[in-house]
Phi, psi and omega in degrees: 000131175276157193323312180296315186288300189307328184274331192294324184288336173293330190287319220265018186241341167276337155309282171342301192282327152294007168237015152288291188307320188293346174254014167230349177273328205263134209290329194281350154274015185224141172332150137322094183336089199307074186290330182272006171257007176273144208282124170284143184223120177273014184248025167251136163298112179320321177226189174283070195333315221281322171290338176290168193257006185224041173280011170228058274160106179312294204299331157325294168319309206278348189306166162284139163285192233059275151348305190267317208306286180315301176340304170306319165303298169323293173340301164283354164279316175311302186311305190284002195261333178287315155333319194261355181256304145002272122026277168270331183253010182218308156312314192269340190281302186288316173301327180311326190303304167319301196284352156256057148064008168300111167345333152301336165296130184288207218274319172239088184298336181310264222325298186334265161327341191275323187285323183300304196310293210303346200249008179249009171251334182296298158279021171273306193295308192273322166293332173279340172282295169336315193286295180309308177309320167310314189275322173320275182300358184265287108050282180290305172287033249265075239223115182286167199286138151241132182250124190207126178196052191244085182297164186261327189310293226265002160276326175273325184286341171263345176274301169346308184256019178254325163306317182287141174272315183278162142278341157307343187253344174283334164281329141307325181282307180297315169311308152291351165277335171306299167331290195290350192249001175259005171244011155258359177297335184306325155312306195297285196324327207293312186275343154296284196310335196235025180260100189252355181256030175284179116008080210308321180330289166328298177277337176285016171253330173257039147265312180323315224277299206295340180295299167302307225270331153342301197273278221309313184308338174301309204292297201285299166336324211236357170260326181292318208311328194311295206318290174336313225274341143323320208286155152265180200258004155311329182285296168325339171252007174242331152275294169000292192274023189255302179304311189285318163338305168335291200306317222265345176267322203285339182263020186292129188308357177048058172320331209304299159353266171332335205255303188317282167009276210286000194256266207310355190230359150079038196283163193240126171101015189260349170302308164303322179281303213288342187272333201261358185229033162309338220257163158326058212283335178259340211319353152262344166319315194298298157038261181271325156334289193282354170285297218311322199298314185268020166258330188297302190266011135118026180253010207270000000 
């Protein structure tokens, strides 16, 4: 058997053994997260000061606590409301691509599509916990509604893709930013999940979320490696720089969010913090994630 075969059978036996795992693993075959039997502590923070991008931030120290609690309340709305836009307009777009017979598929479409199916049930399932988590805390904090839904990620993924002349490259754009964005949420989710002084709600919806999302990032990796070895090599370098492209809207701090945030809770300094925190704060953790991701499926 030759090299490219022996890694496609490899591809494809890992697959297999992640969608065995999917029926005792993925959160959507197991009960429903009980939200109405978990105890709300209003003295607990809704998110991870630490996660802000401007939590060592002068005017942020000077905020109220008052101030900060709600801020901290936003926080986790912003996050699932990016989740739930996330989600929808970039994850489920791309597995629809897979599960309808789209040339991107490689050498074993059943297996491929099987895995896609269970991690696109998966994500249904992380939009109805977001949506419930959002309402949750909203419920309990009575805190007014934000409306917001200009993600900087989801501004660039409609210009990126008003920009292509082919269909092979709106179909690379989606995949790769799927790819790239289920595997840096996994960074993200690790550190909300492992915060025992959040919200018990709060970490048992990104523990929940992040368990799955573990397994998706495999799932979507081990579908690119099929896929590269299709591509020719301009498609291989467009995805490659799609992916990386990726890394710098998905760690963008979304200030735009942040500025409604700071109109609603009345922050004094909020002109300083959104001008002083514009910049990438994490943007190499994702980074190195996604070098690692494009060395795994042979673009590195």
């Amino acid at each position: 058997m030759s090299c490219a075969g022996e890694e496609s059978s490899a591809v494809m036996a890992m697959l297999e053994k992640l969608t065995v795992l999917w029926k005792s693993r993925a959160a959507v075959n197991r009960a429903p997260l009980p939200f109405e039997h978990m105890v709300f502590d209003p003295t607990r923070p809704d998110f991870c000061e630490g996660l802000l991008p401007f939590s060592r931030h002068e005017g942020w120290r000077c905020a109220t606590a008052e101030q900060q609690s709600e801020c901290l309340t936003y926080a986790w709305i912003i996050y699932n409301l990016k989740t739930i836009y996330i989600e929808c307009d970039i994850v489920t777009p791309a597995c629809e691509d897979l599960l309808k017979f789209s040339p991107l598929v490689g050498h074993r479409r059943s297996v491929m599509q099987e895995a896609i199916a269970e991690a696109l049930l998966d994500e249904a399932l992380h939009t109805k916990m977001s949506v419930n988590a959002c309402n949750y805390i909203y419920d309990r904090r009575h805190v007014p509604l934000l409306n917001f839904s200009q993600f900087n990620l989801l501004r660039w993924k409609d210009e990126i893709l008003a920009s292509c002349t082919a269909e092979w490259q709106r179909r690379l754009t989606r995949f790769g930013m799927a790819c790239a964005s289920e595997t840096m949420i996994t960074d993200y989710l690790k550190r909300m999940s492992e915060d025992t002084e959040i919200q018990v709600v709060c970490r048992e919806v990104t523990t929940t979320h992040a368990e799955d999302e573990w397994s998706h990032s495999s799932v979507f990796s081990f579908v690119a490696m099929d896929i590269v070895q299709g591509l020719s090599k301009s498609e291989c370098c467009y995805l490659q720089e799609v992916i990386r492209k990726t890394v710098h809207m998905f760690a963008d701090n979304e200030m735009g969010a942040w500025a409604h945030v700071f109109s609603l809770v009345g922050l004094a300094g909020a002109n300083d913090i959104i001008a002083d925190s514009q910049g990438f704060g994490e943007v190499q953790v994702y980074t190195d994630s996604v070098t690692a991701l494009l060395e795994r499926i042979g673009l590195g």
